[in-house]
C-alpha positions as CSV (number, residue, x, y, z in Angstrom):
1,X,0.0,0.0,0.0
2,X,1.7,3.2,-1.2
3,X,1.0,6.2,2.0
4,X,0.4,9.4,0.8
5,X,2.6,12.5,1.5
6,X,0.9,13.9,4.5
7,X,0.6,10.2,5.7
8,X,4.2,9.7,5.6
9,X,5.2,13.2,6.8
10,X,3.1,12.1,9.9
11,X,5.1,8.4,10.9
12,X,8.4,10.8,10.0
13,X,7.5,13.1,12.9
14,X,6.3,10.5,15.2
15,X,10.0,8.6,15.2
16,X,11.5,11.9,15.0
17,X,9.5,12.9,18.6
18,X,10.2,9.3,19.6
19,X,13.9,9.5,19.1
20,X,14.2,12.7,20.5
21,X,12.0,11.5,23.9
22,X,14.9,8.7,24.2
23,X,17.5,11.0,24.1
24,X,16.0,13.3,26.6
25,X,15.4,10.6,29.0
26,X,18.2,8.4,28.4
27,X,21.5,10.6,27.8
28,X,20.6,14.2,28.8
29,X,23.1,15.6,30.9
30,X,22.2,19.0,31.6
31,X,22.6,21.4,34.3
32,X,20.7,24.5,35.2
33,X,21.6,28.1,35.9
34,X,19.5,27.7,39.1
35,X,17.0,25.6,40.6
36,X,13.5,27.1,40.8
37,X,12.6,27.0,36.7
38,X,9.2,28.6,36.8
39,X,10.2,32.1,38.8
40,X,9.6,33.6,35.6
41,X,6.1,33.4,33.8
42,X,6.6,34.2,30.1
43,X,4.1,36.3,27.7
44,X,1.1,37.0,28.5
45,X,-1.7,34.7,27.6
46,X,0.8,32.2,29.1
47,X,1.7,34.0,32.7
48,X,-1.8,34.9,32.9
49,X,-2.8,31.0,33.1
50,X,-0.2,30.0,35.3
51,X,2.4,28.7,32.5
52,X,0.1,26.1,31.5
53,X,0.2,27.0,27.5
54,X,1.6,24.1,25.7
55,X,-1.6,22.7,24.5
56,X,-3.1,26.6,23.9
57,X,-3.1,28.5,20.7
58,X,-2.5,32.5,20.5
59,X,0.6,33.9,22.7
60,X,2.5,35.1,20.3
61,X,5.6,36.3,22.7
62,X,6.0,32.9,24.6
63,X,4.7,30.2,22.0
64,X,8.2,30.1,20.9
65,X,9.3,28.7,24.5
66,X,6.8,26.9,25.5
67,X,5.5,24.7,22.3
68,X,6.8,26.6,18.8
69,X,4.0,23.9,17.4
70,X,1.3,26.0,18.1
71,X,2.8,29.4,16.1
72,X,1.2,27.4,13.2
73,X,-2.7,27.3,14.1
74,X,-2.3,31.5,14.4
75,X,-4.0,33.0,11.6
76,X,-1.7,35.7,9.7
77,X,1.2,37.8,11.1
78,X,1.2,39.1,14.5
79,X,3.5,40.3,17.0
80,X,2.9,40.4,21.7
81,X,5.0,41.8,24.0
82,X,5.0,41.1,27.8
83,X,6.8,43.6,29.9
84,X,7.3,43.0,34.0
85,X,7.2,46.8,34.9
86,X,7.0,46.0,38.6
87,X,9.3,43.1,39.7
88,X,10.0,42.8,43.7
89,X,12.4,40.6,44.9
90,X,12.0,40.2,48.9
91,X,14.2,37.7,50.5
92,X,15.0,37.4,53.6
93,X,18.1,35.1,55.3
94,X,18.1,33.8,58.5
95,X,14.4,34.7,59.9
96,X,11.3,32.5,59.7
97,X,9.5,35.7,58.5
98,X,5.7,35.2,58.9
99,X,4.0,35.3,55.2
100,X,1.7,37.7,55.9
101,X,4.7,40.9,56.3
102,X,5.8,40.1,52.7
103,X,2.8,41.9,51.2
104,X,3.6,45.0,53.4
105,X,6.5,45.8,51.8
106,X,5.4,45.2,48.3
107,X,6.3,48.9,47.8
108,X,10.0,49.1,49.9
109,X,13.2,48.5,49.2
110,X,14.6,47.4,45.2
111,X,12.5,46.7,42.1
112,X,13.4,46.7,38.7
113,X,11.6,46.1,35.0
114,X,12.3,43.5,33.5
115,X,11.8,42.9,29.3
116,X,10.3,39.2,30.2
117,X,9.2,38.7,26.5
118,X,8.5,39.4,23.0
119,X,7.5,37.6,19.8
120,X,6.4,38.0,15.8
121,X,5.5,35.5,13.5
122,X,4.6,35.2,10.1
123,X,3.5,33.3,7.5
124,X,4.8,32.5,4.1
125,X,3.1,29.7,2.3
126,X,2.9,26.3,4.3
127,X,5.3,27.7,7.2
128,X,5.1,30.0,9.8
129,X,8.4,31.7,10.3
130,X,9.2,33.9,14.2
131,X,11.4,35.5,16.5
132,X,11.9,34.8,20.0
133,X,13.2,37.0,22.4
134,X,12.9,36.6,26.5
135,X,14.3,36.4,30.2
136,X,13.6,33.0,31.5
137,X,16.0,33.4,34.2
138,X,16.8,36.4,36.6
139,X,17.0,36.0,40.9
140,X,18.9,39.1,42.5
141,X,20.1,39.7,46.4
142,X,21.9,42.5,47.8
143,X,22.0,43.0,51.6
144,X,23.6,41.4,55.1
145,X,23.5,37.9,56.1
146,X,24.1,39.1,59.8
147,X,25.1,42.4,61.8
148,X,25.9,42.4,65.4
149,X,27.7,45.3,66.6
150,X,30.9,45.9,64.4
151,X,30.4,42.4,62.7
152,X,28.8,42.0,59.9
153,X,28.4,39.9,57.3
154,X,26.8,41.2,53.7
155,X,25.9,39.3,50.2
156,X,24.7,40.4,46.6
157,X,24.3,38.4,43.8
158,X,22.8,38.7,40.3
159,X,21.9,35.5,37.8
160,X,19.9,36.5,34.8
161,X,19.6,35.0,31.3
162,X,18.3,36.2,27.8
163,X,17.2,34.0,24.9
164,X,16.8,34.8,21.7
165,X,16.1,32.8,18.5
166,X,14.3,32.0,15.7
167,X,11.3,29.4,15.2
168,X,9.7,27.6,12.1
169,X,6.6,26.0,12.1
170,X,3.9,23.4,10.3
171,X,1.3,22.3,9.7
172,X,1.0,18.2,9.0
173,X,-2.4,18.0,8.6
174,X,-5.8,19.8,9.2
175,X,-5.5,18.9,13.3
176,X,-1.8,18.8,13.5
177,X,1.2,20.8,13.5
178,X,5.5,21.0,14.5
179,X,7.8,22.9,15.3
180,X,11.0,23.7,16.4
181,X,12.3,27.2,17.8
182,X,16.8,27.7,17.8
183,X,17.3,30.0,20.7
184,X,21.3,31.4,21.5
185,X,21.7,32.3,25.3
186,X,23.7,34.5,27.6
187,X,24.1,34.0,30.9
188,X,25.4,36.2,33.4
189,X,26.3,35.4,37.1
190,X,27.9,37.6,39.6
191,X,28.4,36.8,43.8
192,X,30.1,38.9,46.0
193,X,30.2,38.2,49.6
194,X,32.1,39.8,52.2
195,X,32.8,38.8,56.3
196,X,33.5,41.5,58.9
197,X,35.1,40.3,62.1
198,X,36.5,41.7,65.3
199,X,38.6,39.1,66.9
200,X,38.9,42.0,69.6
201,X,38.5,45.6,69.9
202,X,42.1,46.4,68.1
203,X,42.4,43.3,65.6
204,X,40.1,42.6,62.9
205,X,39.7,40.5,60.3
206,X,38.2,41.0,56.4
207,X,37.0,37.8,54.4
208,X,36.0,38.7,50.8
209,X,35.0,36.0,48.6
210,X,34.1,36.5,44.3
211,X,32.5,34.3,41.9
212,X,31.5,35.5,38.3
213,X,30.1,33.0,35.4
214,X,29.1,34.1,31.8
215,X,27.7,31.4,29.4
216,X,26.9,31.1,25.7
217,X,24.7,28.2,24.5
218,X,22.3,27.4,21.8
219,X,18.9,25.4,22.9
220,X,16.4,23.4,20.9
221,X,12.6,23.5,21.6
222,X,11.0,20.7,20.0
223,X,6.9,21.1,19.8
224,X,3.6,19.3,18.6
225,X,0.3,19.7,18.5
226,X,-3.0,18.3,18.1
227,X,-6.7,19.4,17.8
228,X,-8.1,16.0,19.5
229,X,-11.9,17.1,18.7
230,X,-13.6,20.6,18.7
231,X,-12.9,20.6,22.5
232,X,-9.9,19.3,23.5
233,X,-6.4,19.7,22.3
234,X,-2.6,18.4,23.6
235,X,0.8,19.7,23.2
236,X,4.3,18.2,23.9
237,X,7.4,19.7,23.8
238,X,11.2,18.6,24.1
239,X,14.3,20.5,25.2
240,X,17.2,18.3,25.1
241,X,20.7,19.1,26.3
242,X,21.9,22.7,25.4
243,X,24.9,23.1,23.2
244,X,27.6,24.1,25.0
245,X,29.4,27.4,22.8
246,X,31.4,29.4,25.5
247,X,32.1,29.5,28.8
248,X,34.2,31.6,31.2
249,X,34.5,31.7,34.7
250,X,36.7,34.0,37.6
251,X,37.4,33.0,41.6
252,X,38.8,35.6,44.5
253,X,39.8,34.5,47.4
254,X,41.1,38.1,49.4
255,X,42.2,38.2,53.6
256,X,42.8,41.1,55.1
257,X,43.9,41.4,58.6
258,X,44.5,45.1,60.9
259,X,45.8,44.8,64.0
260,X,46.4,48.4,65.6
261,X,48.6,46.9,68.5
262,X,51.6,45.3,66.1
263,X,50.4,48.6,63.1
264,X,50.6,45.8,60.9
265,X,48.4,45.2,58.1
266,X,48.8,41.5,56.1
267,X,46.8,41.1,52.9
268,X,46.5,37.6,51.2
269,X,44.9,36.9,47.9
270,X,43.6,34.1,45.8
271,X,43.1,34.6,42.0
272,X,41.8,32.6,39.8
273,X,41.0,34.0,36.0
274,X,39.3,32.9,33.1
275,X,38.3,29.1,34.1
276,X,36.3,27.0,31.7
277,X,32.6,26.1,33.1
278,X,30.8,23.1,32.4
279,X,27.3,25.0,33.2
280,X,24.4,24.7,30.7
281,X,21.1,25.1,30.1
282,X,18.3,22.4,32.0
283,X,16.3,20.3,29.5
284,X,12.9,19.1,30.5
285,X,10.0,17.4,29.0
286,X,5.9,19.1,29.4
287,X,2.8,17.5,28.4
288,X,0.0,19.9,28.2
289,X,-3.6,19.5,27.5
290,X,-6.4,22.3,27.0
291,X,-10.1,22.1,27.2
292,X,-12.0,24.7,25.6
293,X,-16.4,23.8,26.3
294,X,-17.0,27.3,24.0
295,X,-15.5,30.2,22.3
296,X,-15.7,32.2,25.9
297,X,-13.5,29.5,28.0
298,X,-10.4,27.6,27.9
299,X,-9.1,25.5,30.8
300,X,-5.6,24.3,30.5
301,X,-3.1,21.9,32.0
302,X,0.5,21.3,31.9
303,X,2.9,18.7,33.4
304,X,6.9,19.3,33.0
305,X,9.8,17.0,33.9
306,X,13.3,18.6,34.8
307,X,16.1,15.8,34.8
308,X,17.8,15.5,37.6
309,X,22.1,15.6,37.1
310,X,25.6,16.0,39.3
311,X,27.9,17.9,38.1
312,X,31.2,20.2,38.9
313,X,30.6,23.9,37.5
314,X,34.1,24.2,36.4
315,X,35.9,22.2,34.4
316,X,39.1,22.3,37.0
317,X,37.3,20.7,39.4
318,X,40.0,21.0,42.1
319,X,38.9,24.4,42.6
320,X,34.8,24.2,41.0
321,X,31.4,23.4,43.1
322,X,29.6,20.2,42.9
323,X,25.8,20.6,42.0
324,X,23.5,18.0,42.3
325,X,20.0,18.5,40.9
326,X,17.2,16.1,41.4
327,X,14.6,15.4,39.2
328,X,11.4,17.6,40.1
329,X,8.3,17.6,38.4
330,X,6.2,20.9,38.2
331,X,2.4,21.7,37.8
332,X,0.8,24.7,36.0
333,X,-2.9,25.2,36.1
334,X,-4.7,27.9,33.9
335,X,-7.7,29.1,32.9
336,X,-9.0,32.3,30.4
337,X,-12.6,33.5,30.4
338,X,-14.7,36.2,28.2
339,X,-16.4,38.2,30.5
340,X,-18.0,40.2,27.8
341,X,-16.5,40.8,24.3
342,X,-14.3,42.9,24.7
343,X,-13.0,41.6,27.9
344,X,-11.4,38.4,29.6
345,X,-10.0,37.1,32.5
346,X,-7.1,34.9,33.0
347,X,-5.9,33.0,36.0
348,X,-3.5,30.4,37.2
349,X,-1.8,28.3,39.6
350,X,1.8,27.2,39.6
351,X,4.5,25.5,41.6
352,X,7.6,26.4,41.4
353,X,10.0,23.7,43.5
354,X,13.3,23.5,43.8
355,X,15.8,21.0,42.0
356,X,18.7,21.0,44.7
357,X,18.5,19.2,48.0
358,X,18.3,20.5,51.8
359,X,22.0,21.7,52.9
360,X,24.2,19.4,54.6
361,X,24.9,21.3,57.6
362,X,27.9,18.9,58.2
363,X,29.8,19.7,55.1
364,X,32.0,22.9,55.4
365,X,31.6,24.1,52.0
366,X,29.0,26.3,50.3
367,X,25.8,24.2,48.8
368,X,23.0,25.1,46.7
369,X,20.1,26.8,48.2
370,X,17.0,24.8,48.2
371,X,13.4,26.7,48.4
372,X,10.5,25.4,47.6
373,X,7.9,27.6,46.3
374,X,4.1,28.4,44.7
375,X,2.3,31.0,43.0
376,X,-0.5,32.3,41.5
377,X,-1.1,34.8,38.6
378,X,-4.1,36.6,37.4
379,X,-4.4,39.2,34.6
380,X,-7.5,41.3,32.4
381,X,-7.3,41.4,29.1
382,X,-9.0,44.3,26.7
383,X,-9.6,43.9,23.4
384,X,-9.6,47.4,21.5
385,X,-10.1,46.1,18.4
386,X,-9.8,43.0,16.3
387,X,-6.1,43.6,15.5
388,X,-5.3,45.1,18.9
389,X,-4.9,44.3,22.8
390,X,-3.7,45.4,25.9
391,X,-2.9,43.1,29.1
392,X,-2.5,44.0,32.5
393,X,-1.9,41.9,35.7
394,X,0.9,40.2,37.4
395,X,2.0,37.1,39.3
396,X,3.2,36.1,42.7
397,X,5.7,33.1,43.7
398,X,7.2,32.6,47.1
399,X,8.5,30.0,49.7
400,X,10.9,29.2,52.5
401,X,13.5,27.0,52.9
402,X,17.3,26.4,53.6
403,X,20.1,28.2,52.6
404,X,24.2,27.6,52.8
405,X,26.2,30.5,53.4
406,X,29.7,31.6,54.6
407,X,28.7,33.9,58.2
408,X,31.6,34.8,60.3
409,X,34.4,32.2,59.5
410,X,32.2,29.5,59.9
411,X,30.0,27.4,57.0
412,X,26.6,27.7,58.2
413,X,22.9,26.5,57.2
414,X,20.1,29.1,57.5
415,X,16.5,29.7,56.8
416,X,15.8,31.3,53.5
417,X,12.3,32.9,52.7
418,X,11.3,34.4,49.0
419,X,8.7,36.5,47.9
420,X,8.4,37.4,44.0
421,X,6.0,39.9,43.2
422,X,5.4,41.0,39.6
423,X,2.9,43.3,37.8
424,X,2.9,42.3,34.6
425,X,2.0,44.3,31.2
426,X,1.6,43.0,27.2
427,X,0.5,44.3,23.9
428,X,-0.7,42.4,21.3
429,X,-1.2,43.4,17.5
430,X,-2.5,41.0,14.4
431,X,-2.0,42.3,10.9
């Protein structure tokens, strides 16, 4: 029996997804710039639903990220932007902060915007051709550990990420579609912690400890879709391991002791430039499905699995960190609604756990901080016209849990509590 061409096109792309599920599962050795991977909603249809959009058609700025399939059901060229104009970091080290104070400072100490996303698309012919650009990663600290008289003990850190790539997408056949977005990404890590000690009132002591990372690597998203019936639809998509393109990395190590009785003053440094990393980007596997009862309402669903993976960060592992991830599964629940026509609603639920384990308290070295979180998200969209709208809302995620730190001269394990709290803004525009 001789198949016809859409009939072959489809058992090509089933092995192709099968083969690329086996090498996701099986030999995917990937490593992540840090643990918590949905502390960032993307666009926003998709932030507005909690994250749950690989099984749901029309977000132009994240569809790229989270299933490229789906670019190919929009209808013509459009372009979405979703900006996080308000974006509060609130941590807190070494206090089991009740959750209700968080809130109360929504409006104190640092916030920043944050470009989270942006996407085009169009079509030419059969395919639909876009351009991805987004922050998937960003967590920032600045402030002390511990003061206690002259003592003190302070930390700042920034790790942030941008993506940006290209996507092309198909059609197979009248319920089906592929795709596969090419995103290159930059990573930037900085941590800077310093120890203040009086050993007595004319000797003290200065620890001062440096760590920067920047990383270059190009990531695959692999997508399908499929109209099961005039109700229900499913998505899957597949990142496998990132290719490594560049990868640098700088340690120092500084001592300074003062002691005003001898008028001495001893200074001892550690310096370590330009070190090869062996960090990459995380690949994880989603399943989402979408039920949609009537034009007004979609409900949506969708299921991710991080692999878990030990590794050293540096390639001279005399002097890198061993990470060990675990392999965490994570939840997003959505759900859009037409109030009236030129309105709807979205909200969502999420979690947001952690990949890294609790802190051994035992082991005198710095470990991975592990927090476990959840949020929700909730957002209004209005529709000016048929080729125009405008979203506003926002998201929260938060959680406590334990965190490793240098304090004093001493390794110590400590309670960590984060708060995230974004208000979110997007633009969309069909043409």
């Amino acid at each position: 029996m001789r198949l016809n061409f859409h009939t072959r096109l489809w058992f090509k792309s089933c092995i192709f997804f099968k083969v690329l599920l086996g090498a996701c599962l099986v030999c995917m050795t990937t490593t992540a710039a840090y643990s918590n991977y949905n502390s960032i909603l993307l666009g926003d249809q998709s932030a507005g639903m909690g994250g749950a959009a690989t099984a749901v058609v029309g977000d132009t700025s994240a569809a790229a990220f989270y299933n490229p399939a789906t670019l190919a059901r929009l209808n013509g060229a459009s372009f979405s932007a979703a900006v996080g104009i308000y974006k509060k970091f609130d941590t807190v080290y070494g206090e089991e902060e009740d959750f209700t104070k968080a809130p109360l400072r929504v409006n104190q100490g640092f916030f920043r915007s944050l470009p989270a996303s942006t996407g085009n698309v169009i079509r030419l012919g059969e395919y639909v051709f876009g351009l991805s650009i987004l922050v998937p990663d960003y967590d920032s600290y600045k402030g002390d550990l511990l003061k206690k008289g002259n003592n003190a003990t302070t930390l700042a850190f920034i790790d942030e990420s941008l993506w940006v790539g290209p996507s092309i997408s198909k059609e197979i056949s009248n319920t089906e579609s592929i795709g596969i977005t090419a995103y290159y990404t930059a990573r930037n890590f900085i941590r800077s912690s310093t120890d203040l000690i009086y050993e007595s009132e004319r000797k003290a002591v200065l620890y001062n400890q440096e760590k920067t990372i920047t990383e270059n690597s190009l990531v695959f998203v692999f997508g399908y879709y499929k109209q099961l019936s005039s109700s229900w639809s499913t998505g899957i998509t597949l990142r496998p391991k990132a290719m490594r393109i560049a990868g640098t990395a700088t340690l120092f190590q500084s001592k300074t002791t003062i002691d005003l009785d001898t008028s001495l003053m001893s200074v001892e440094n550690k310096n370590d430039p330009d070190k090869a990393t062996r960090v990459v980007i995380p690949g994880k596997i989603t399943l989402g499905l979408a039920y949609a009862p009537d034009n007004a309402t979609t409900w949506a669903m969708d299921l991710s699995l991080h692999e878990g993976v030990s590794y050293v960060d540096l390639e001279d592992e005399s002097i890198g960190k061993k990470v060990t991830h675990k392999a965490i599964w994570n939840l997003s629940l959505g759900l859009e609604k037409a109030l009236i026509q030129w309105l709807r609603v979205r909200m969502g639920l999420f979690t947001n756990f952690s990949s890294f384990g609790n802190p051994d308290p035992n082991l005198a070295q710095l470990q991975e901080d592990k927090v476990d979180m959840i949020g929700f998200s909730a957002n209004l969209v209005f529709i000016a016209s048929k080729r125009i709208g405008y979203t506003f809302g926002g998201y929260y995620t938060g959680g406590r849990g334990k965190s490793s730190q240098y304090i004093q001269g001493n390794y110590e394990v400590i309670t960590k509590t984060q708060h995230v709290f974004t208000m979110l803004v997007g633009s969309q525009l069909y043409f």
